[in-house]
C-alpha positions in Angstrom: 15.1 100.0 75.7 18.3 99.7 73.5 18.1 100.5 69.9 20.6 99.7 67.1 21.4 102.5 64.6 22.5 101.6 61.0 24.4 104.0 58.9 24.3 103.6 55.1 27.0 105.4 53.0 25.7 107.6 49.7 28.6 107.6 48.0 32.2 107.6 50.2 32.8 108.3 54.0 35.8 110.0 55.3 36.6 109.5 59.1 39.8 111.8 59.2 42.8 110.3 61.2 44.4 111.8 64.3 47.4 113.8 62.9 46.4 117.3 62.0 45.9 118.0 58.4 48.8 121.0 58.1 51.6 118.0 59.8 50.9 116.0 56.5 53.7 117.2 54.4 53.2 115.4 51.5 51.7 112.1 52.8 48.0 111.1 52.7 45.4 111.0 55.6 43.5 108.3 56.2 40.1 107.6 57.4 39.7 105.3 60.3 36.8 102.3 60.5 35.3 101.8 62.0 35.1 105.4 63.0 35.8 107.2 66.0 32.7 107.0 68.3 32.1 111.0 69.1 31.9 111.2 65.2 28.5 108.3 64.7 27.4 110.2 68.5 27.8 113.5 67.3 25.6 112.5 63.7 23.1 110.6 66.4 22.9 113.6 68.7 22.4 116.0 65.4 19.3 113.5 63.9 17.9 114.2 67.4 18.4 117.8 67.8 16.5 118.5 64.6 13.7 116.1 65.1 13.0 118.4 67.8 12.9 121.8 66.2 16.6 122.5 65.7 17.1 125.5 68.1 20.6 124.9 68.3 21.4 128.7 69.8 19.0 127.9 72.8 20.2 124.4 73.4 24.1 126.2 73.3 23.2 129.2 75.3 20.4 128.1 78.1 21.4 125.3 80.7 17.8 124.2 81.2 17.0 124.4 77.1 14.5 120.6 77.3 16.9 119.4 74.4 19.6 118.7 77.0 17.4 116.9 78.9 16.9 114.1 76.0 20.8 114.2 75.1 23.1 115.9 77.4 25.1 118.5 76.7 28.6 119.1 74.9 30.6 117.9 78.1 28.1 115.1 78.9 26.0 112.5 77.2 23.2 113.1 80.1 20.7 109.9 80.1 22.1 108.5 76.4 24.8 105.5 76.7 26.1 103.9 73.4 28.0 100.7 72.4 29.8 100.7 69.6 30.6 102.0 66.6 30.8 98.6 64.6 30.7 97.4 61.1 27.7 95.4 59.8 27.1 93.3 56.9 23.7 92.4 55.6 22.2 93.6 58.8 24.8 91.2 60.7 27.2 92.5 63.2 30.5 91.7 62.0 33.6 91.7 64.9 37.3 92.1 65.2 39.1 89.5 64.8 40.7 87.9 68.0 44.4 89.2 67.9 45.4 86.2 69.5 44.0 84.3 66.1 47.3 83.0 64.4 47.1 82.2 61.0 49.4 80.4 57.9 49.4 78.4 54.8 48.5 75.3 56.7 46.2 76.2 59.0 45.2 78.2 62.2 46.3 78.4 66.4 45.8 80.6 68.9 48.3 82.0 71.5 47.4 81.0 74.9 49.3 81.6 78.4 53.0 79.6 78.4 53.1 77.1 81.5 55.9 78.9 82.8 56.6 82.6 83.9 59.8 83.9 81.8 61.7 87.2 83.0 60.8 90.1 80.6 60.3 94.1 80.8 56.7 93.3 82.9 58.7 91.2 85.4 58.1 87.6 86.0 54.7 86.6 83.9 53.5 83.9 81.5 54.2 85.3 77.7 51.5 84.1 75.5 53.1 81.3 73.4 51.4 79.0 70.0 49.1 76.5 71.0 50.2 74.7 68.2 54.0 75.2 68.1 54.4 73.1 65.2 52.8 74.9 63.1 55.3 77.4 61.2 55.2 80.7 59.9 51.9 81.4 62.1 51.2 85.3 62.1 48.3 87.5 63.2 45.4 88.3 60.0 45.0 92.6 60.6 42.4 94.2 59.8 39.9 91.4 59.4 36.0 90.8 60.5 34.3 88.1 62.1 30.6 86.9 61.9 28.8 86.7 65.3 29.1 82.6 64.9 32.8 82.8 64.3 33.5 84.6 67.3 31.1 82.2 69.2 33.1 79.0 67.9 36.7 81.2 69.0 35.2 81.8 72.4 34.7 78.6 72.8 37.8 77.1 72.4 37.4 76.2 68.8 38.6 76.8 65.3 37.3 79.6 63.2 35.8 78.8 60.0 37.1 80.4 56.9 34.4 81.5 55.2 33.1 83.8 58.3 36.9 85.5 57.9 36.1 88.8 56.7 39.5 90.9 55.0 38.8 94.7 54.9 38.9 94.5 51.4 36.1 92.2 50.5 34.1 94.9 52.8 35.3 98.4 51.3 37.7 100.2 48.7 40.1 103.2 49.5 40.0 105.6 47.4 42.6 108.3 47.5 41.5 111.8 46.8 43.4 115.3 45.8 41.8 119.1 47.4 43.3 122.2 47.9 42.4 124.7 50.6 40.5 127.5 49.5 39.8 131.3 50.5 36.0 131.5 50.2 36.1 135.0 50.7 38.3 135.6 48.3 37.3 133.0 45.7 40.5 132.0 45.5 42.8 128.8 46.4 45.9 128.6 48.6 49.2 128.4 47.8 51.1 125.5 48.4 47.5 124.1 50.4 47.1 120.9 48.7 46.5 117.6 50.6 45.6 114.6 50.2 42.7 112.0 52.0 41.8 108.6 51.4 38.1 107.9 51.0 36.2 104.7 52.6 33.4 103.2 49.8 31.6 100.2 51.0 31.1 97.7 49.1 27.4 96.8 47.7 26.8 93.4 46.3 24.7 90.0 46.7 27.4 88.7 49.4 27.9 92.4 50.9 26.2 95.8 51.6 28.4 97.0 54.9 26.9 99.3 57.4 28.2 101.0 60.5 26.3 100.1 63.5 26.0 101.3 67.4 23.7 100.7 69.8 21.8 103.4 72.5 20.1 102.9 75.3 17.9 106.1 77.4 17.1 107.8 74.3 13.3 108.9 74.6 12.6 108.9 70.7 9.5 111.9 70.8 9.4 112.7 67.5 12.3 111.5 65.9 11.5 109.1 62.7 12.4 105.9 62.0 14.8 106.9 59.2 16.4 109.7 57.5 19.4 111.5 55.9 23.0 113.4 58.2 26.4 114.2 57.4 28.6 111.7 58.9 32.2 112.0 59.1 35.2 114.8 57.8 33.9 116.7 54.8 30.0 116.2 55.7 29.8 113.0 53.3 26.2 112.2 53.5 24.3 109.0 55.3 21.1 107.4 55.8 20.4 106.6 58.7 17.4 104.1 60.5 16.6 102.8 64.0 15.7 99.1 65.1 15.4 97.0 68.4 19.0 96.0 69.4 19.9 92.2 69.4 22.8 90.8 72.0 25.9 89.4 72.2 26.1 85.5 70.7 26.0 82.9 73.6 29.3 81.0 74.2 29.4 77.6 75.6 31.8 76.2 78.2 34.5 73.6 76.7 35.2 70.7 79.0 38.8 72.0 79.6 38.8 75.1 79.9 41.2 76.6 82.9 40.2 80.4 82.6 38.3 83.2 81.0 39.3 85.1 77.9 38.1 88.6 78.0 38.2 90.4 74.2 37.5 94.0 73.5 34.7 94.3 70.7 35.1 98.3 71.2 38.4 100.3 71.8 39.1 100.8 75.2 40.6 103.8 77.7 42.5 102.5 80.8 44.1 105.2 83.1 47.1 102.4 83.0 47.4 101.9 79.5 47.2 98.4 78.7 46.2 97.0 81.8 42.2 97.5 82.8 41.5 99.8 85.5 41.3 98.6 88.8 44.1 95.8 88.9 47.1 95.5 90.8 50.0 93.6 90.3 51.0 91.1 92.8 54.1 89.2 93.4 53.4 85.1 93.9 56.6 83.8 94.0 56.9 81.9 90.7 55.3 84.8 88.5 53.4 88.1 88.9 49.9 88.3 88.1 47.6 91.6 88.0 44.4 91.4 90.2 41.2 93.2 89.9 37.7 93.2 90.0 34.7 93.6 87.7 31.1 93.5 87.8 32.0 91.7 91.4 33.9 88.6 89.8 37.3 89.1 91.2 39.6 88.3 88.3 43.4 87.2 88.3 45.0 88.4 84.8 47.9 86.4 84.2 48.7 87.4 80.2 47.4 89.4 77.3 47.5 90.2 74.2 47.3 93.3 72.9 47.6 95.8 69.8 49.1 98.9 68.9 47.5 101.6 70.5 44.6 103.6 68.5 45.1 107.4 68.2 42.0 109.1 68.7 41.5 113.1 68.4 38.6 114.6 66.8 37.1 118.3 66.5 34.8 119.9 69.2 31.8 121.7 67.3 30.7 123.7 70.4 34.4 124.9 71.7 35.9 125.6 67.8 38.5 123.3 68.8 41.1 120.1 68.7 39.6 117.3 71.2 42.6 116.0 73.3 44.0 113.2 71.2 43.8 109.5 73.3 45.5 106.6 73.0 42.8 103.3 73.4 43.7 100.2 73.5 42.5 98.4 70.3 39.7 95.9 70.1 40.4 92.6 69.3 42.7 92.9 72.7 42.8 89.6 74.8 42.9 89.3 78.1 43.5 85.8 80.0 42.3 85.5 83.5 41.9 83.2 86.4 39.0 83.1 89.1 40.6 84.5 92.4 37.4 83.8 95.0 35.4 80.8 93.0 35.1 78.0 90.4 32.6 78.5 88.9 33.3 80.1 85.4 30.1 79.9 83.7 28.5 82.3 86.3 31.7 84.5 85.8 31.6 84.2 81.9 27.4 85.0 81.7 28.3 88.2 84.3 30.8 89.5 82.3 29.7 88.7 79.1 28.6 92.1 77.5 29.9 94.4 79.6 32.1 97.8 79.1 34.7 98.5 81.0 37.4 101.6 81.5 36.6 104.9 81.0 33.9 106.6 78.6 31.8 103.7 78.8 28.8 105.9 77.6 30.8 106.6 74.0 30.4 103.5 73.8 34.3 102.7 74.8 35.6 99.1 76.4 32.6 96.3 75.3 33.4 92.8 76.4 33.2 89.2 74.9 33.9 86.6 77.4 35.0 83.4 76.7 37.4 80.1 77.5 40.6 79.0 77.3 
């Protein structure tokens, strides 16, 4: 069964970014948010480990202690696989916004495939280019949310509305914060040890009251309650926390026209290639190159993309007193554009695909798919 968890801030979270703190100099770090997955796992794994008695020493120091049966161990998840982290608003999933969207003063496109392959640093391949070229001064909205029907009506070929456009700042404030490192033993502060964070607050109102959601699948829930309190995040910044049956993925429907399926990542994802999913191969056809691959047993033909700046991802491991290798992921929001290479039939494709993760660490929850048209 596949639950959702909810995550409700008591005052501020802080989700520290991937630079080290003593690089800073004397700039601020931020928080990313959604937050890395390991962190919402990590304050998951925790809620479980002390529903269960909390004998952290014999879960670290005995391989066949029964807490790693229910959730892994620190190298591996074990039966647990997640989806997400995401952001919620009044118990709605909210989702990236397409970074294909185009936006200006006069209204909105999309980019879409160009007819013709162009020469470029890839090779031969089809650039996206405006669907409506006459539309001027057309630029990607960042950091912006989407309600589940939103990204249904993009999916499908048409026109977002504006009211289900979410900016990050009608969802939560920064707030920028001044510490100072601090000798404990001592009781004294460090010299020349000040830094400086910036603080995520949701937002609580009658239009908004954000949460930060993932969903879990294998967890066998014992004793664990429905609800209760963990530090989440840099700094311990406290939470409340509560579990629920998970809802899917909107349903798209097929436009008349459409030529080929649009693949968008909901969820960062980690290629071994970088951009390009795992799996594909470019191939030379004469008049362009294309990249061909399979997935889930639909063999796909991707002809263009569009795709963000790479999200740096480190973190802390509790159990080594370490640094995590810092990633790069590709972002979500990420568009892919693909062809059918055996079949026609691109309802069956886009219901197979639909949902899926894809890449590597699929269990934190890395690489979820929404499949559409274009």
């Amino acid at each position: 069964m596949t639950q959702e968890w909810t995550f409700s801030a008591v005052d501020t979270l802080f989700f520290k970014e991937s630079r080290p703190i003593e690089s800073v100099g004397g700039s601020q770090l931020s928080s990313l948010f959604p937050p890395p997955a390991r962190t919402v796992i990590g304050a998951i794994r925790t809620a479980i480990g002390e529903a269960h008695g909390g004998d952290w020493t014999g879960y670290k120091n005995d391989p066949q202690h029964p807490l790693r049966q229910i959730m892994g161990t620190p190298e591996a998840l074990g039966p647990l696989q997640f989806c997400g982290p995401y952001l919620m608003n009044q118990g709605k999933r909210l989702f990236p916004l397409p970074l294909n969207y185009l936006e200006s003063k006069d209204g909105q496109t999309r980019l879409l495939p160009a007819p013709d392959a162009v020469f470029c640093d890839l090779g031969r391949v089809q650039l996206p280019v405006k669907q409506n070229t006459k539309l001027e001064g057309a630029k990607p909205k960042e950091n912006a949310f989407i309600s589940a029907e939103a990204l249904a009506q993009f999916l499908g070929g048409n026109a977002i509305p504006a009211e289900q456009i979410f900016a990050a700042h009608q969802l939560f404030a920064q707030e920028e914060r001044l510490g100072i490192a601090r000798d404990n033993r001592k009781r004294v502060t460090g010299d020349g040890l000040l830094y400086q964070t910036r603080h995520i607050r949701p937002i609580s109102s009658k239009e908004v009251n954000l949460q930060i959601g993932i969903k879990i699948t294998g967890l066998d829930a014992g004793p664990l309650p429905e609800n209760g309190m963990v530090r989440l995040g840099a700094e311990g910044r406290l939470a409340a926390w509560q579990r629920r049956d998970s809802k899917g993925l909107p349903m798209i429907q097929k436009p008349a026209n459409a030529t080929g399926l649009l693949l968008m990542l909901l969820t960062p994802a980690r290629f071994s290639a970088g951009w390009c999913p795992d799996g594909f191969v470019r191939q030379d056809e004469g008049r362009r190159e294309v990249w061909i691959g399979e997935i889930a047993g639909i063999r796909l033909k991707l002809i263009s993309c569009v795709v963000g700046k790479p999200q740096r991802e480190g973190g802390w491991d509790l159990a080594g007193h370490a640094p995590r290798d810092l990633l790069s992921l590709v972002p979500a929001g990420s568009c892919y554009f693909c062809e059918l290479v055996d079949s026609k039939d691109l309802q069956h494709a886009q219901k197979t695909l639909h949902g899926l993760q894809i890449g590597q660490d699929t269990e934190y929850g890395r690489g979820e798919l929404a499949v559409g048209y274009w």
